[in-house]
C-alpha positions as a Python dict, from the first residue, in 0.01 Angstrom:
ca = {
    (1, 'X'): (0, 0, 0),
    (2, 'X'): (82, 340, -73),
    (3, 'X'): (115, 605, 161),
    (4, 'X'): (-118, 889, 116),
    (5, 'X'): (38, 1235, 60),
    (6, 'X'): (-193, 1538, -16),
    (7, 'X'): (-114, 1701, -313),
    (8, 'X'): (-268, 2042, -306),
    (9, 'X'): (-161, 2366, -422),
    (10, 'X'): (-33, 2560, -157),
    (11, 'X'): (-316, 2860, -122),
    (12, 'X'): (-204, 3247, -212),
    (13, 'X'): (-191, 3451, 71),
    (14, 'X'): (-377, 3799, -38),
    (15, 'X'): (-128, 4066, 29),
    (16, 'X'): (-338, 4366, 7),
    (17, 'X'): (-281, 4692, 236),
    (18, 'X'): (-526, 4858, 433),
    (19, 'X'): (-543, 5230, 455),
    (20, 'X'): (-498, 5168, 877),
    (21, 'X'): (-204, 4964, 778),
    (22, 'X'): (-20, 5270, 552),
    (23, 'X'): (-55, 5441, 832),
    (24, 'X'): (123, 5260, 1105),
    (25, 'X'): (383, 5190, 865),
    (26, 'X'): (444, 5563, 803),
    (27, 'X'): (484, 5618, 1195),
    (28, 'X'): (721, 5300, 1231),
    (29, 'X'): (962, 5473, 925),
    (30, 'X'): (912, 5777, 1105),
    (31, 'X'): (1041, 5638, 1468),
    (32, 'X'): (1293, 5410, 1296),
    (33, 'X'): (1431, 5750, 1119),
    (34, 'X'): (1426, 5946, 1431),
    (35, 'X'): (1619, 5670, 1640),
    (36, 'X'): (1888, 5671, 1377),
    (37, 'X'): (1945, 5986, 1392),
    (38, 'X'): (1961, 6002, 1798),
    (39, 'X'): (2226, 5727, 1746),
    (40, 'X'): (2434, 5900, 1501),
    (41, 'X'): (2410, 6222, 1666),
    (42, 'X'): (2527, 6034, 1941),
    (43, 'X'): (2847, 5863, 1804),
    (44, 'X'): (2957, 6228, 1658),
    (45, 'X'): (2897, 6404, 1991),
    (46, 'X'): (3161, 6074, 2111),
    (47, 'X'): (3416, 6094, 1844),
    (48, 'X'): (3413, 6497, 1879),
    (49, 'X'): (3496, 6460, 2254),
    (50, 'X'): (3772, 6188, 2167),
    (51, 'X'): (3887, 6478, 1952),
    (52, 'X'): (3887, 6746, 2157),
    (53, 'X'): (4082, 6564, 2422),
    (54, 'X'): (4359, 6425, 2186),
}
């Protein structure tokens, strides 16, 4: 006897946006943005003190 194996198509997953979704995403890209530039404004404020003490 054979084994049975299902043999279905996998099913598409529907991938389209909400307007409530744009949205959030705008405000994550937003944080994300303002965090990198807290942590770059950080390592300059570092590397100019290193400097100034050299």
């Amino acid at each position: 006897m054979e084994p049975k194996v299902n043999r279905k198509k996998p099913t598409q997953i529907d991938l389209k946006t909400t307007p409530d979704a744009d949205k959030s995403l705008k405000g994550t890209f937003i944080s994300v943005l303002i965090l990198g530039a807290f942590i770059i404004l950080s390592w300059a404020g570092v590397y100019f003190i290193f400097l100034s003490r050299l």
